[in-house]
C-alpha positions in Angstrom: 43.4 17.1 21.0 39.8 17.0 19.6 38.4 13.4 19.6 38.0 11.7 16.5 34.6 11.6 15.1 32.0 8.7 14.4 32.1 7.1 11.2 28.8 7.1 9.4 29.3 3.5 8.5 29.0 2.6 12.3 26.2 0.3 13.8 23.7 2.4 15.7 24.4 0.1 18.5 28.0 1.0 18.6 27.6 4.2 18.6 26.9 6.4 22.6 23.3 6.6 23.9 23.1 10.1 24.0 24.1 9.8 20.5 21.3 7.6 19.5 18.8 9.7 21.3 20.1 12.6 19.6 19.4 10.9 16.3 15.6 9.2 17.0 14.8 13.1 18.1 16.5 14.0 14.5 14.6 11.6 12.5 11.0 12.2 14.6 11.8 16.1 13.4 12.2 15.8 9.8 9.2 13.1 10.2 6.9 15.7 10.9 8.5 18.0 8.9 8.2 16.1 5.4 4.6 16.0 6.7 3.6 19.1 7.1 5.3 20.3 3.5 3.4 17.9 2.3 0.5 19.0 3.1 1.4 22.4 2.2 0.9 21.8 -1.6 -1.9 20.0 -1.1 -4.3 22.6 -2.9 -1.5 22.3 -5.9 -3.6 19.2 -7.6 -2.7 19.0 -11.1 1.2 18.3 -10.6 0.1 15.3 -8.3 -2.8 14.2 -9.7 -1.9 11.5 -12.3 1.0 10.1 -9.5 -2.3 10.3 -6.9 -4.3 7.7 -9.3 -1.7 5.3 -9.7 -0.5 5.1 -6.2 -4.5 4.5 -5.2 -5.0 1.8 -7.8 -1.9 -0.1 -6.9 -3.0 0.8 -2.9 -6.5 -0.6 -3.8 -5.2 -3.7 -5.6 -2.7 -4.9 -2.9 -4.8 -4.4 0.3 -8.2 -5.3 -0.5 -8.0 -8.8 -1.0 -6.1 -9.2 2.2 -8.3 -7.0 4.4 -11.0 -9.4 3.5 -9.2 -12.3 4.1 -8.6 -10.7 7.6 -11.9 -9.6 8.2 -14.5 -12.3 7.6 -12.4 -15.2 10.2 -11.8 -12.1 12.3 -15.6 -11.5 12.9 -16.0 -15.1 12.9 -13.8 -15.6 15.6 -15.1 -12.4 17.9 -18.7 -13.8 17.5 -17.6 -17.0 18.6 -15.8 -15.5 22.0 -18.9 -13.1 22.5 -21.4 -15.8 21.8 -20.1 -18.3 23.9 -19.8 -16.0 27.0 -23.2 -14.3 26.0 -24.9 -17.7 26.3 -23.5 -18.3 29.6 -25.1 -15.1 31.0 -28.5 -15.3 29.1 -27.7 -12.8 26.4 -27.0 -14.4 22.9 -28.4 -11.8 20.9 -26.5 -9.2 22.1 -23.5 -10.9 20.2 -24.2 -9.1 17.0 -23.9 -5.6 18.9 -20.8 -6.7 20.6 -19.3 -7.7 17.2 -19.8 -4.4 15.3 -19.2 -2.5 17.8 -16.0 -3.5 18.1 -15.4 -4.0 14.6 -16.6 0.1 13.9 -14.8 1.3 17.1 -11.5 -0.3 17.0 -10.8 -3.2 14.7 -11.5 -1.4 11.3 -9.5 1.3 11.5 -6.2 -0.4 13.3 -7.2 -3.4 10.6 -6.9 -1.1 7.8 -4.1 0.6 8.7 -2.0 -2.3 9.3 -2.7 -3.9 5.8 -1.8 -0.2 4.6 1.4 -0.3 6.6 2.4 -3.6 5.7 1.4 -4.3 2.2 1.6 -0.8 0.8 4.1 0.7 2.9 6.9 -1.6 2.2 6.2 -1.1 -1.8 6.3 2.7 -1.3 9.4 2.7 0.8 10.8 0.1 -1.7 10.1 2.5 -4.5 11.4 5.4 -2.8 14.3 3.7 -1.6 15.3 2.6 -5.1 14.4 6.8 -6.5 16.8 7.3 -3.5 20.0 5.2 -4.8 19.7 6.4 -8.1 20.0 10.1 -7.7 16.3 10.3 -8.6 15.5 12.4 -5.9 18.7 14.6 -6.3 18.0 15.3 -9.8 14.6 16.9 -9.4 15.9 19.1 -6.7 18.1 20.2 -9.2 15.4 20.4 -11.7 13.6 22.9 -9.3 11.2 20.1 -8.5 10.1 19.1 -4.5 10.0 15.5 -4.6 7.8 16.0 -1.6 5.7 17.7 -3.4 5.9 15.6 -6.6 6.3 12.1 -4.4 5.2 12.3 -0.7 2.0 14.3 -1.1 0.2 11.9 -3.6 1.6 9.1 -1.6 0.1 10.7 1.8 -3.8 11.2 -0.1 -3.8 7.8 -1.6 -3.3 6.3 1.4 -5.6 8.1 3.5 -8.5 7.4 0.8 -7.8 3.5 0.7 -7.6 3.2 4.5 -10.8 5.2 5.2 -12.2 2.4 2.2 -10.8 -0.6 4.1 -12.1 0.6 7.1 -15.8 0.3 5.9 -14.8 -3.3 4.0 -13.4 -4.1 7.7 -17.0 -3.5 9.0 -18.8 -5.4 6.5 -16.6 -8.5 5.9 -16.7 -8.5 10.0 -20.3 -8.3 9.9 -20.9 -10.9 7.7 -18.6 -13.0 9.2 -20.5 -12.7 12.7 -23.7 -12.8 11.0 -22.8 -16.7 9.7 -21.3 -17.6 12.8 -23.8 -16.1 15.3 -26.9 -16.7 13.3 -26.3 -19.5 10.8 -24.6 -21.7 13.5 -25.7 -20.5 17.0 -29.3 -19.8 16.1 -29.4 -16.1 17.0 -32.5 -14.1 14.8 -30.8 -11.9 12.1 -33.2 -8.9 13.9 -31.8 -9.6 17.4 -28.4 -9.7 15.5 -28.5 -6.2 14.4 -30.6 -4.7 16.8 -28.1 -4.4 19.1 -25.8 -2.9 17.0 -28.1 -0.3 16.3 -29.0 0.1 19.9 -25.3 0.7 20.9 -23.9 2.9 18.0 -23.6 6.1 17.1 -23.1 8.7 14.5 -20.0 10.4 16.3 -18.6 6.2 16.1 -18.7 6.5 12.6 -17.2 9.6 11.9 -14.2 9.0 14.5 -13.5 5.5 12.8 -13.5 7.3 9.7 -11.1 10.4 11.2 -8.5 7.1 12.1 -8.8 5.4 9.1 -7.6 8.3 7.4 -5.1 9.5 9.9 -3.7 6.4 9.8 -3.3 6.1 6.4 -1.4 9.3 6.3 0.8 8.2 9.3 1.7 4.9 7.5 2.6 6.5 4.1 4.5 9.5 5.5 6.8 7.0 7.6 7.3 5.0 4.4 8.1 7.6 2.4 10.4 9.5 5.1 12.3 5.9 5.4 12.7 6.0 1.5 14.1 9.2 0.9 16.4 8.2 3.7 17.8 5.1 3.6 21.3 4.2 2.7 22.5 4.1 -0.4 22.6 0.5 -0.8 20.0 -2.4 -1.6 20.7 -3.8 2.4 20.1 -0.3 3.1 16.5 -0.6 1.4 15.8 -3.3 2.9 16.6 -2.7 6.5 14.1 1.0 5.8 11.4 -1.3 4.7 11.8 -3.1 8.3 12.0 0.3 9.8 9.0 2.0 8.4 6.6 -0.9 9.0 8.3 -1.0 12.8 7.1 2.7 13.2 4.1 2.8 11.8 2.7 0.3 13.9 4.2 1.9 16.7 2.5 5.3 15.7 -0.3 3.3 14.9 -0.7 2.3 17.9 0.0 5.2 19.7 -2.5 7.7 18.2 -5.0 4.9 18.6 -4.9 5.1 22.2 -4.9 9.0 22.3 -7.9 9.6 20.2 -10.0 7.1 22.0 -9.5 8.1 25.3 -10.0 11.9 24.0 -12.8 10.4 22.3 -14.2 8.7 25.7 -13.6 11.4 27.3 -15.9 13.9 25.4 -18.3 10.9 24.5 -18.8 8.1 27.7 -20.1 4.9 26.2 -24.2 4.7 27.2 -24.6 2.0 29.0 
């Protein structure tokens, strides 16, 4: 006699490991996949245009505000750390290097993309949650319309435009933030402040923090979006995919973070 099967109304934790493993390799699958079709109609502008500008504006209206917020105590704090270890060992002005470099290498994009994640994430998996229980999504298939296409795709660019733009605000708000702390308050010469940034960076810096800004953009929006057009169909269902996507995205966040900087260290040692 065949065994009875799972009910799809069953807790993930009820349900066998090899299950559950079967399911998270699933889910990673059609992850990747919603991805790469949207990418596919990328060149197709005009039917994603118009949804492209709102998504940015309401992308550039959440996050920008709080990124700032973020940044200027964040560089604040860092140059207060550095400074007060610099001063021990002789070398105060070498704060302001320590600050942006940090702030260009690592802070501003992971900054950026967390404020993406969490602010405009949750609203797009919201939205597409709520397109989701309606039969919005069902109806444009049936309309001959990709709602990747039409949804994801604008969704993906938007996001990856903002984040690369938060990533420069990160530097500057972190700069200025320093710049008080380490030369208003500690005394340090604005020259001496940014000399040292400009004696440590480099162009290739600028262009990878860039590359993650706008990879992580993407990453944060596609997991939204994916979590959306998935959830269950029930407001508790839309709220436990909001939970979900802004769980994963860190995580991937996270994750790619560490890849393309040791890639990147690897090709590129840090001068010394």
């Amino acid at each position: 006699m065949a065994s009875p099967s799972l009910s799809p109304h069953r807790s993930l934790l009820d349900r066998p490991p090899l299950n559950r493993a079967h399911r998270g390799l699933v889910s990673t699958g059609e992850l990747f996949s919603v991805g790469l079709e949207g990418l596919r109609r990328t060149w197709d502008v005009k039917n994603w245009f118009w949804e492209f500008i709102d998504q940015f504006a309401f992308l550039a209206r959440v996050t920008t505000l709080p990124v700032i917020l973020v940044a200027l105590p964040l560089g604040a704090t860092v140059a207060l750390q550095v400074g007060d270890l610099a001063g021990q060992l002789g070398a105060q002005s070498a704060t302001g290097g320590a600050v942006i470099v940090g702030l260009v290498r690592e802070v501003a994009p992971m900054a950026a993309a967390l404020i993406i994640a969490g602010a405009g994430g949750s609203a797009m998996t919201a939205d597409m949650g709520a397109r989701n229980i309606r039969d919005e999504l069902a109806a444009m298939e049936v309309m001959g319309v990709n709602p990747v296409h039409r949804l994801v795709t604008p969704r993906m660019w938007a996001a990856s435009i903002v984040s690369m733009m938060l990533a420069s605000l990160v530097i500057m708000s972190g700069a200025v933030g320093g710049f008080v702390f380490n030369v208003l308050l500690q005394g340090v010469t604005p020259g001496a402040y940014f000399d040292g940034a400009l004696g440590m960076l480099r162009v290739s810096d600028l262009f990878v923090t860039l590359l993650k800004a706008w990879l992580f953009g993407l990453i944060a929006a596609l997991v939204a979006c994916h979590k959306g057009m998935n959830c269950e169909l029930s407001p508790v269902g839309v709220g436990r995919a909001v939970n979900q996507a802004t769980v994963v995205a860190f995580m991937l966040v996270f994750a790619f973070n560490y890849i393309i900087t040791t890639i990147y260290y690897l090709a590129y040692p840090p001068e010394v």
